[in-house]
C-alpha positions as CSV (number, residue, x, y, z in Angstrom):
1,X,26.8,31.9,13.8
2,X,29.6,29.0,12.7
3,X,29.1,26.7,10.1
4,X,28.9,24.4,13.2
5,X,26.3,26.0,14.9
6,X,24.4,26.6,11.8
7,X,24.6,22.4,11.4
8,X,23.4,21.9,14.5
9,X,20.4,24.7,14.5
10,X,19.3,22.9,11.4
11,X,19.8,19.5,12.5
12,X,18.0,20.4,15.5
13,X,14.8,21.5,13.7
14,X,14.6,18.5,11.6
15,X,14.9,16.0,14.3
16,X,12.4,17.9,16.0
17,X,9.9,18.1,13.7
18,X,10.4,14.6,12.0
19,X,12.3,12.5,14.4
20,X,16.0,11.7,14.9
21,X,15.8,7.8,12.7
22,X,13.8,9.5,10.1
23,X,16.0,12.0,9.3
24,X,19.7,10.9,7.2
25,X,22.8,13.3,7.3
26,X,22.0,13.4,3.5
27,X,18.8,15.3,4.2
28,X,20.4,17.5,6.6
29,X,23.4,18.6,4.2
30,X,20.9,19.3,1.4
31,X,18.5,21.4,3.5
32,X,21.6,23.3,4.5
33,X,22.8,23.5,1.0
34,X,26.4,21.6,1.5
35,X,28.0,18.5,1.3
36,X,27.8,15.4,3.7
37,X,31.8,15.6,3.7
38,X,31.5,19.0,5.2
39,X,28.9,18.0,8.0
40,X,32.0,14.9,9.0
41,X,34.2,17.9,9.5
42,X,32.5,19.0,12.3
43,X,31.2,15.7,13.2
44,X,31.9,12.4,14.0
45,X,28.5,10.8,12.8
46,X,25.0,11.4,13.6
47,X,25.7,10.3,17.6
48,X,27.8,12.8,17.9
49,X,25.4,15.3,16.7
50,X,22.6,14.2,18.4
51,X,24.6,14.4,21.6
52,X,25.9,18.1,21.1
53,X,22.4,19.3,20.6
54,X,20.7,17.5,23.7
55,X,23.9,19.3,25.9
56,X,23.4,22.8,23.9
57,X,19.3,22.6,24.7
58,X,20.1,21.8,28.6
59,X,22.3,24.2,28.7
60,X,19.6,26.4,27.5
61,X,17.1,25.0,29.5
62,X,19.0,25.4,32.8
63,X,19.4,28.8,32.1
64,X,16.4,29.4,31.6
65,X,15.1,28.1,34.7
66,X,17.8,29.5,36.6
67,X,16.5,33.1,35.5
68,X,13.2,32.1,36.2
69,X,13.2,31.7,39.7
70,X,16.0,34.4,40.5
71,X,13.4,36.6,39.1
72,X,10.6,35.2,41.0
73,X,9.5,36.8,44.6
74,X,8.8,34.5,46.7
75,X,8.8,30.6,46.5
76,X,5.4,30.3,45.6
77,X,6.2,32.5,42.5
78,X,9.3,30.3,41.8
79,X,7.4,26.9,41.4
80,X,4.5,28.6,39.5
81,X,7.6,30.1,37.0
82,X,9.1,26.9,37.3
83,X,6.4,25.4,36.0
84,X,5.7,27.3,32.9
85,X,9.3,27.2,32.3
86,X,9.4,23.2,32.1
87,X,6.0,23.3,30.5
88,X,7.5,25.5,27.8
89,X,10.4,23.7,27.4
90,X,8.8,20.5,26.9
91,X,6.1,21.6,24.7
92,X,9.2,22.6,22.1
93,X,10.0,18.4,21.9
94,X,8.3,16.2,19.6
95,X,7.3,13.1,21.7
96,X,9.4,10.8,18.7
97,X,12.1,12.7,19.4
98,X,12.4,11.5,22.7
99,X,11.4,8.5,21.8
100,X,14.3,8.2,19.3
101,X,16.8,9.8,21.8
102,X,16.0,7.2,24.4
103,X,16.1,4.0,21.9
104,X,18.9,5.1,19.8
105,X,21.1,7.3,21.9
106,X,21.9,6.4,24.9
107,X,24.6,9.0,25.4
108,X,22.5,11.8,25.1
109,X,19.5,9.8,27.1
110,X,21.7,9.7,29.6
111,X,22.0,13.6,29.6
112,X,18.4,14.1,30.0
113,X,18.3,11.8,32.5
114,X,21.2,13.3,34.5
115,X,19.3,16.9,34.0
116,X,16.1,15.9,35.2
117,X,16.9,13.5,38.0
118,X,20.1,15.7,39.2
119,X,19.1,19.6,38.5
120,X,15.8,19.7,38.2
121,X,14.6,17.3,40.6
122,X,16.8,19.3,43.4
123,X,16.4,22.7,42.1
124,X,12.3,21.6,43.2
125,X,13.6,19.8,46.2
126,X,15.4,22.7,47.4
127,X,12.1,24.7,46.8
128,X,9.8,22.7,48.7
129,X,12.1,22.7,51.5
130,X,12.8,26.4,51.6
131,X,8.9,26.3,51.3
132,X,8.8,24.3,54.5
133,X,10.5,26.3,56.5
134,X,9.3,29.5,55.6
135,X,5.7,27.3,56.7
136,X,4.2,27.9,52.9
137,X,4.5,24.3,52.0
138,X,3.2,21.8,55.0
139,X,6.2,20.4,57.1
140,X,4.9,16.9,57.2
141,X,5.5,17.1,53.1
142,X,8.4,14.2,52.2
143,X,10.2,16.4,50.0
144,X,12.1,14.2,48.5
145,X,9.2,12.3,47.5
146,X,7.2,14.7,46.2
147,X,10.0,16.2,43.9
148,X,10.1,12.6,42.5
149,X,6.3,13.4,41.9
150,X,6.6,16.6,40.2
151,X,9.0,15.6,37.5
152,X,7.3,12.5,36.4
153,X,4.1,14.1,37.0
154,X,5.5,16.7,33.8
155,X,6.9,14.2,31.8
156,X,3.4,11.6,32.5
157,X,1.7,14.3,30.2
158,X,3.9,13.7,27.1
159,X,2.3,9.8,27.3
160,X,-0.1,9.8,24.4
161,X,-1.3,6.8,25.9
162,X,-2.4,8.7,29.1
163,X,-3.2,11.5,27.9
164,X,-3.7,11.2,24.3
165,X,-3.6,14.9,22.0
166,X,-7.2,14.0,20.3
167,X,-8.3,14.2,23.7
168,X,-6.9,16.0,25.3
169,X,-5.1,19.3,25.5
170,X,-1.5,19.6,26.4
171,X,-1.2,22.8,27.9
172,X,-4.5,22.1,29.5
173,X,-3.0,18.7,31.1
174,X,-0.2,20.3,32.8
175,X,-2.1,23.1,34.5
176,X,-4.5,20.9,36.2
177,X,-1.4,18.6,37.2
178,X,0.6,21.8,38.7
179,X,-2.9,23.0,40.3
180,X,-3.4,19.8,42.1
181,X,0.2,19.2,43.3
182,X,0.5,22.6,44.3
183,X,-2.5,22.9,46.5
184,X,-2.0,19.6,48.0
185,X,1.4,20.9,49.6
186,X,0.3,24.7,50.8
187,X,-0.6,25.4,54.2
188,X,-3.1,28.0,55.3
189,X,-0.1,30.7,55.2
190,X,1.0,29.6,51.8
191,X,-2.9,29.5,50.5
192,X,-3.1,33.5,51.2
193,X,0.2,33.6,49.2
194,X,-1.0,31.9,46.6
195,X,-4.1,33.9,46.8
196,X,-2.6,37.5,46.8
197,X,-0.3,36.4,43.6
198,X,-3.4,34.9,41.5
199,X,-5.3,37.6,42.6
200,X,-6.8,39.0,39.0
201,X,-5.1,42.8,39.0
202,X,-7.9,45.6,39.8
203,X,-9.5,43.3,42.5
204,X,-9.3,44.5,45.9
């Protein structure tokens, strides 16, 4: 690992765990152990930062997701992997963090944005329609519409306000959202799928 990439794996940590305004450049050079001048040698200010770890964690994320349903079997198997892999992925960020992101830097909001609302929402899109035609997922289904869903339906479980962590539990949130979307869109055909895959190992 570079001096750069060691920067920005510490950087990213911090931010994450405190918050992107709470945390100064000074704080991040002495948790590293060097000096603020060396951080502006790889950096043009805090922005710039920010911005190169949101791109390095898509990048990461779409990866991810990528291998995720390429190792998947059928399309049932690639939403439920999907699922757990955007759970998993959002579970790593600190609600301030996005909070910060969005308030402070726009840049890099405007990379999450384009990931969620370009990638992801058509790498579910393209799912559910595949799903369609293969007659797992109902064909009356607006796909387009119900991508929409999914996404915000993910990122609606982050909002303390809706669902707040004293009351509720995260992982807990987004299994009962996936379990009602998903069996809201399966026909008969894609039920028995579901079935056979869910199907505790042993049973007959």
């Amino acid at each position: 690992m570079n001096v750069a990439e060691n920067i920005l794996e510490k950087a990213d940590a911090l931010f994450n765990k405190y918050g992107v305004r709470s945390i100064s450049m000074d704080e991040i050079a002495g948790e590293l152990g060097i000096s603020k001048k060396t951080i502006y040698q790889y950096f043009k200010d805090k922005d710039d930062m920010v911005y190169q770890i949101t791109r390095n964690t898509i990048e990461k994320d779409k990866s991810e997701l990528e291998a995720a349903i390429q190792n998947s079997g059928n399309l049932i198997s690639a939403l439920l992997q999907m699922s757990k892999c955007l759970r998993e992925n959002f579970n790593k960020i600190n609600p301030s963090l996005i909070f910060d992101i969005q308030k402070y830097h726009p840049r890099s909001w405007d990379l999450w944005m384009d990931y969620k609302n370009d990638f992801v929402f058509n790498t579910i899109l393209n799912t559910l329609e595949k799903g369609k035609n293969e007659g797992i997922f109902r064909p009356e289904i607006n796909a387009q519409i119900l991508a929409t869903f999914r996404i915000e339906q993910v990122q609606m479980s982050f909002d303390e306000k809706i669902f707040p962590r004293n009351k509720f539990d995260f992982k807990e949130v987004q299994l009962a959202l996936f379990d009602h979307f998903l069996h809201g869109i399966l026909t008969p055909k894609g039920q028995k799928k579901f079935d056979d895959l869910t199907k505790p190992k042993g049973n007959a």
